[in-house]
N, C-alpha and C positions, 0 to 999 in steps of 0.2 A: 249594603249592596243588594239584600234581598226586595228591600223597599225602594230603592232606585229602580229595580227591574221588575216590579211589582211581581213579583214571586210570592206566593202564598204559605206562609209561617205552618210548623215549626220544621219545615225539613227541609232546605235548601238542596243540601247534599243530594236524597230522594230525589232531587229531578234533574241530574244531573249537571251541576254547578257546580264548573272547579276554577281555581285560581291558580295558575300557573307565572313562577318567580323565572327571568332567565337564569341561565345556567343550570349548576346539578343539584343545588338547597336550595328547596323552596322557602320562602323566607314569610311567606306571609300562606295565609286559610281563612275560611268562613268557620265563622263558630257555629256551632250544628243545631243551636236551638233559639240562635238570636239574629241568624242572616250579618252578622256584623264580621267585618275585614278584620281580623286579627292577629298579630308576629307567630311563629309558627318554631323561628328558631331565634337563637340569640344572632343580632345584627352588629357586628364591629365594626364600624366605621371608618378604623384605621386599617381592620385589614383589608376594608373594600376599596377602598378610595385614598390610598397613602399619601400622595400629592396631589390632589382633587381639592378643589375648594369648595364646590358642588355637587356633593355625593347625591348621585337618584340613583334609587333601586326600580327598575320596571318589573310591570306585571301583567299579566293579561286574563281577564272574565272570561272561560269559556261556558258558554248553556248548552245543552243537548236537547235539541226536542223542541217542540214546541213552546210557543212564549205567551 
C-alpha cells in the first residue's frame, strides 16, 4: 500500500494512513515498518458470510495530509 501510494518508508502510520474495515473489527492494518496490508484480526468466513458463496470483506485507504 505504501508503495502504491508512494509514501515514503519506514512510517506509514506517521503520516497519517489508516485502513478502515466496514463495521465495528477492523479486520485488516498497515504493518508499521513495511507499508504492507496485513489481517489485524482472525477472519471467519463462516461467521461472515454463512450462505454467501462470495464472501468480500471491504475496506478503505484513508491518508491525511498531503501526498
Amino acid at each position: 500500500v505504501a508503495k502504491d501510494l508512494g509514501l515514503q518508508l519506514p512510517a506509514p502510520r506517521d503520516s497519517g494512513v489508516r485502513v478502515i474495515s466496514e463495521g465495528r473489527t477492523q479486520y485488516f492494518a498497515l504493518h508499521g515498518k513495511t507499508g504492507h496490508l496485513v489481517t489485524a484480526e482472525r477472519i471467519d468466513r463462516e461467521q461472515l458470510c454463512r450462505l454467501v458463496e462470495k464472501c468480500v470483506l471491504r475496506c478503505e485507504v484513508i491518508v491525511e495530509g498531503d501526498m
